[in-house]
C-alpha positions as CSV (number, residue, x, y, z in Angstrom):
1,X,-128.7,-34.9,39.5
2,X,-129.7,-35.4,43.2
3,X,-133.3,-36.9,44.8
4,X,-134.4,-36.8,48.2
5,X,-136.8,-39.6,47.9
6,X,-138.2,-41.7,51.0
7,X,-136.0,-44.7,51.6
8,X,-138.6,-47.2,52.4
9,X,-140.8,-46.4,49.3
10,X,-140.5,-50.1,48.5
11,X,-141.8,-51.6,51.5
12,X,-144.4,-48.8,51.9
13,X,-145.6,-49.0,48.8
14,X,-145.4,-52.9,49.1
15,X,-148.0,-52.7,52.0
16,X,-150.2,-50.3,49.8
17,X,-151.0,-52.7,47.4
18,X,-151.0,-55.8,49.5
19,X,-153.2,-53.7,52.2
20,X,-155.6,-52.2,50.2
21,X,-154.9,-51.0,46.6
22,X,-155.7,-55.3,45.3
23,X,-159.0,-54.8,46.7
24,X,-160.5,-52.4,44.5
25,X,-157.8,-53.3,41.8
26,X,-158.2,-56.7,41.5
27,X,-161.9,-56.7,40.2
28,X,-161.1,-54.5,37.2
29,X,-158.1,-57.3,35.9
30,X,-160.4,-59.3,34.4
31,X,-161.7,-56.6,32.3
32,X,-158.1,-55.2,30.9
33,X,-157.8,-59.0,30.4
34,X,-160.1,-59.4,28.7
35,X,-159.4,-56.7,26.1
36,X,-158.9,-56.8,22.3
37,X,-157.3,-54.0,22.0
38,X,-155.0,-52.3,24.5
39,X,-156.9,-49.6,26.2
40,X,-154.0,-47.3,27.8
41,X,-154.3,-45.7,31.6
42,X,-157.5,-43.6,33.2
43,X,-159.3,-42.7,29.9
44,X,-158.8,-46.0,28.4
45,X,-157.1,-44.8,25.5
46,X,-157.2,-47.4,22.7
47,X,-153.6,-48.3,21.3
48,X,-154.7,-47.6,18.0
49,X,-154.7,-43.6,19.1
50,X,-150.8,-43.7,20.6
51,X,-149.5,-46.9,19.1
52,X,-147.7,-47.8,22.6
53,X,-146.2,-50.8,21.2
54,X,-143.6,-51.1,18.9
55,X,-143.5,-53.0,15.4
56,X,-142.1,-56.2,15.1
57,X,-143.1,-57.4,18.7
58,X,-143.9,-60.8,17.6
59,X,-140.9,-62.9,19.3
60,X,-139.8,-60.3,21.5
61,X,-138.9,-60.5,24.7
62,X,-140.4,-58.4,27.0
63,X,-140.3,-57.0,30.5
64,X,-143.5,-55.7,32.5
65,X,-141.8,-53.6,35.2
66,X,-143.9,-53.5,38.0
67,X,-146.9,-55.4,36.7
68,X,-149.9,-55.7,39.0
69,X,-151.9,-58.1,37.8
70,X,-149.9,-58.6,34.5
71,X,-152.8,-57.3,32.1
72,X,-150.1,-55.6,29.7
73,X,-148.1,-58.8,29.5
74,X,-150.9,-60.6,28.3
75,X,-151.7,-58.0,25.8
76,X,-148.2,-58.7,25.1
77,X,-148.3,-62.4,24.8
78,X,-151.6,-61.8,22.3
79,X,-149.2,-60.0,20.2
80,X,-146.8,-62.4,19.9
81,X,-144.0,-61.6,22.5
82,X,-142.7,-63.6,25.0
83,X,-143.2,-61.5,28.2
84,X,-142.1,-61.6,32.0
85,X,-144.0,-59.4,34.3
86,X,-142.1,-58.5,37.8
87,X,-144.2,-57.0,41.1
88,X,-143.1,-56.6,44.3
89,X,-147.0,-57.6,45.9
90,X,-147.7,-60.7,46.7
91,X,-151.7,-60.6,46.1
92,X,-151.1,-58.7,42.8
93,X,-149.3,-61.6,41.5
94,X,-151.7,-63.8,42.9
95,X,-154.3,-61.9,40.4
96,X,-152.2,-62.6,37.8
97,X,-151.8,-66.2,38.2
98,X,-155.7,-66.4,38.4
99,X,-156.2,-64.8,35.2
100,X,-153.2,-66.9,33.5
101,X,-155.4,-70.0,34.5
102,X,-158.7,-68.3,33.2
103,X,-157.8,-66.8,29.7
104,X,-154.9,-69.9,28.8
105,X,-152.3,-67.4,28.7
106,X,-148.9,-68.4,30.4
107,X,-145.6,-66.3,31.1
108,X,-143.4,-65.9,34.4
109,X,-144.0,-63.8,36.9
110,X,-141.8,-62.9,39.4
111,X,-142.1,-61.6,43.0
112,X,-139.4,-58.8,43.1
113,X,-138.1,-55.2,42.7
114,X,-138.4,-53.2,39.3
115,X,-135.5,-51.7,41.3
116,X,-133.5,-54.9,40.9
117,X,-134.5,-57.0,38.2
118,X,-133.0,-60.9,38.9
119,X,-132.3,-61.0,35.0
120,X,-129.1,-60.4,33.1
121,X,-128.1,-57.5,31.0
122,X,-128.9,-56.9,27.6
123,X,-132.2,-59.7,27.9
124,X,-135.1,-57.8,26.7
125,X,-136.2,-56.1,23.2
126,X,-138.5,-54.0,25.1
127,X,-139.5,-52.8,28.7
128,X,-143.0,-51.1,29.5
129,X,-144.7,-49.7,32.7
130,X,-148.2,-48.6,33.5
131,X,-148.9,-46.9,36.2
132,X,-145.9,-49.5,37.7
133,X,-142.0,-48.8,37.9
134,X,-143.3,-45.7,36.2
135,X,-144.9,-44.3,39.0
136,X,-144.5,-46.4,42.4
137,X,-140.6,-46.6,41.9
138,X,-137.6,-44.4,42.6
139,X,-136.7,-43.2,38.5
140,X,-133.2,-42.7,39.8
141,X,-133.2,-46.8,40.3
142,X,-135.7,-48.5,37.9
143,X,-134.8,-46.5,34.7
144,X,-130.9,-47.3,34.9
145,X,-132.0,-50.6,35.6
146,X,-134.4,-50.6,32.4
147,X,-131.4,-49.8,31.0
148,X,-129.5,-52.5,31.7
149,X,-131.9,-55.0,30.9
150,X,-132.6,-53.9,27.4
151,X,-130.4,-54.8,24.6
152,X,-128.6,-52.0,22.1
153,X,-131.8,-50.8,20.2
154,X,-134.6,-52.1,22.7
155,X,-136.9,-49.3,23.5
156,X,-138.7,-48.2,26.7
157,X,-142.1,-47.5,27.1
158,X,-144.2,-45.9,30.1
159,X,-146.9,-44.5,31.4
160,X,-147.3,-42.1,34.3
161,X,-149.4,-39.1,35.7
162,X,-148.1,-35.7,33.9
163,X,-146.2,-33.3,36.0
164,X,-148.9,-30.4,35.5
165,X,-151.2,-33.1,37.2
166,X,-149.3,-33.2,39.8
167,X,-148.7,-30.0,40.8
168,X,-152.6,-29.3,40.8
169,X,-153.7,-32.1,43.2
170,X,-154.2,-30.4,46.7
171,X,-153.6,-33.0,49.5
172,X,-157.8,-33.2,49.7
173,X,-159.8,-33.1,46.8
174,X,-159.6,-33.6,43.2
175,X,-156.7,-31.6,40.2
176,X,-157.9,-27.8,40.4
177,X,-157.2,-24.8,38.2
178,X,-154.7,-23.5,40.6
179,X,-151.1,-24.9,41.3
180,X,-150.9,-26.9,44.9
181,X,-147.3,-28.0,45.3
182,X,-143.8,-26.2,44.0
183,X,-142.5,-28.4,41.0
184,X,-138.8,-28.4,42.7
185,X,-138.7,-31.4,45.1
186,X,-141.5,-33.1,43.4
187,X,-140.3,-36.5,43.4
188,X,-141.1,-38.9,46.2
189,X,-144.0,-37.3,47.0
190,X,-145.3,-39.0,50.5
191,X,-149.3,-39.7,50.2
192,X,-149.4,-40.9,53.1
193,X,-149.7,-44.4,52.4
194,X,-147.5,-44.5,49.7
195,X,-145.2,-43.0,48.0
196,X,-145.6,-41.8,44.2
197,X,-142.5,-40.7,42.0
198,X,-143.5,-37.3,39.3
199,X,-139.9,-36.4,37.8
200,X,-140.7,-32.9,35.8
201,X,-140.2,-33.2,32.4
202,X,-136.5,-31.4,32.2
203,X,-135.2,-33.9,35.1
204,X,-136.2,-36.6,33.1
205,X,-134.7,-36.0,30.2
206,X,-131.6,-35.1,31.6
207,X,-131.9,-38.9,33.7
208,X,-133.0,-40.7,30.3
209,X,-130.2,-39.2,28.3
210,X,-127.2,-40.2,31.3
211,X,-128.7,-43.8,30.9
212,X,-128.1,-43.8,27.4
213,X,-131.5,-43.3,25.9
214,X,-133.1,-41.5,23.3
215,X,-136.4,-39.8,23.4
216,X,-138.9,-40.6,20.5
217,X,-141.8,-39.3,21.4
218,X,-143.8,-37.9,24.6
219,X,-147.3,-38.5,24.3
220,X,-149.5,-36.2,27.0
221,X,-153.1,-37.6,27.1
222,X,-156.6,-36.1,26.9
223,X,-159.7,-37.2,28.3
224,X,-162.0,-38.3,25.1
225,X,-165.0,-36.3,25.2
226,X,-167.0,-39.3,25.6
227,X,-165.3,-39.9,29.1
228,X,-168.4,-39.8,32.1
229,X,-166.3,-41.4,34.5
230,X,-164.4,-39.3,37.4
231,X,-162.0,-40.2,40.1
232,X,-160.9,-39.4,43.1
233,X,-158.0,-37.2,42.1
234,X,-159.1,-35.9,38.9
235,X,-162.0,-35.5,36.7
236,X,-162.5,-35.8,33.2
237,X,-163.6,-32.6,32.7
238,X,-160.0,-31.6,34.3
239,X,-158.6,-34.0,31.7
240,X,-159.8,-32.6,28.6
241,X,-158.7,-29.5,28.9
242,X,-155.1,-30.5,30.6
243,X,-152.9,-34.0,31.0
244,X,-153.7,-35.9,33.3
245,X,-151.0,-38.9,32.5
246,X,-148.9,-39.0,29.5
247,X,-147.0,-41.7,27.8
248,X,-143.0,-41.8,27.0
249,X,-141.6,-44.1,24.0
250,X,-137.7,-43.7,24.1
251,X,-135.2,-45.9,22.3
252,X,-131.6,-47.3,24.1
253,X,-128.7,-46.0,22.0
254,X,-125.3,-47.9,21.5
C-alpha cells in the first residue's frame, strides 16, 4: 500500500487550528461539555443510536487521539474511564484546560502528535477520534500507532467524513449530486489551508487488517430528519439521503 500524502500536513494543519479553526471551535466546547449524553459528529447523533463506546469502560484507560478541546474525554471520564487526550494545537489544549477548571473534570493532556504518541505500547483499553487523528492525520501513521498503544483486545473507535462525501465536495460550494474528485489518490487531499485524510473504504480495510485489527462494525450516518442546520460543505438535506461521516468500531486481535 503506497500514499502520496503532503509532508508537512502536521505543521500545516498545526497552524489551521491555532490560526483560525479555535476561533469558531472553541465557543461550541462548552456545549459538547456540557452534554449528558454523547452527541456524535455534524448531526449530533446521540450515542444511544450507534453505541460508540464500548461496555465495560468504567476503569479503562483511554486515549483521545487528536483531541481538540478534549470534549470526548470528558464524556469519557463521566463514564468512568480514565482518559488522556493528545493535540498537536496549542490553543485547543488551552480550551480544554479551561473547561477542566469549569466542569471539575481532570485528566492529562498532552501537546503532541497522534502520529507519535509519548506513551508505551500495550497502555490503553481503548482509542477514539472524532473528527481528530481520524481526519487531520496521515492513516498510514496514526492507525499503526493506535495500534501500538492498545493492548491485545482494546478496540478502536473513529469518526470521519465518508468517502462518498468526499468525492462530491467541489473545491467551491457545498456536497452535490455529481462526483467532483477521482476516488484514486484521495488521501491527503490539500484544502488549501489544511490538509484532510479520506482513505476509501477498500484501502482501509486493507491498512486496518496489516495493523492487526478487526473490523466490527462500520456505521455510515444520516442526517435525522429533524436536522435544520447546514454547513459550509454539506447540507442536511444532502445528508439524509447520503453519508456524510460515518463511524468505524474495530477490535485489535492477538
Amino acid at each position: 500500500m503506497t500514499h502520496d500524502g503532503p509532508a508537512d500536513h502536521l505543521e500545516q494543519n498545526r497552524r489551521y487550528w491555532d490560526d483560525e479553526a479555535a476561533a469558531w471551535h472553541g465557543p461550541l466546547a462548552r456545549d459538547h461539555w456540557s452534554q449528558v449524553e454523547p452527541r456524535w459528529g455534524l448531526w449530533a447523533t446521540p450515542e444511544s443510536q450507534v453505541s460508540v463506546l464500548p461496555d465495560g469502560i468504567a476503569g479503562m484507560r483511554t486515549i483521545e487521539l487528536g483531541c481538540g478541546t478534549a470534549y470526548v474525554s470528558a464524556w469519557l471520564a463521566r463514564a468512568g474511564a480514565h482518559p488522556v487526550g493528545i493535540d498537536l494545537s496549542e490553543k485547543q489544549l488551552a480550551t480544554a484546560h479551561t473547561m477542566q477548571a469549569e466542569f471539575g473534570i481532570d485528566f492529562p493532556l498532552v501537546l503532541g502528535n497522534a502520529e507519535k504518541v509519548p506513551y508505551e505500547e500495550n497502555t490503553f483499553g481503548l482509542a477514539i477520534s472524532e473528527y481528530g487523528a481520524s481526519l487531520w492525520c496521515d492513516p498510514y501513521q496514526w492507525i499503526p500507532e493506535a495500534a501500538r498503544l492498545l493492548a491485545p483486545g482494546g478496540q478502536l473507535v473513529f469518526m470521519r467524513y465518508s468517502p462518498l462525501f468526499a468525492l462530491c465536495v467541489p473545491p467551491e460550494g457545498p456536497a452535490s449530486t455529481t462526483l467532483s474528485r477521482r476516488q484514486f489518490g484521495l488521501n491527503g487531499l490539500d484544502k488549501g489551508n489544511h490538509v484532510e485524510f479520506i482513505l476509501p473504504h477498500g484501502e482501509m480495510l486493507r491498512l486496518l487488517r496489516s495493523c492487526g485489527f478487526v473490523v466490527e462494525d462500520l456505521i455510515e450516518i444520516q442526517a435525522p430528519q429533524s436536522a435544520h442546520q447546514d454547513y459550509a460543505e454539506v447540507s442536511a438535506g444532502w445528508a439524509q439521503q447520503w453519508p456524510s461521516e460515518e463511524i468505524w468500531k474495530a477490535r485489535l486481535t492477538g
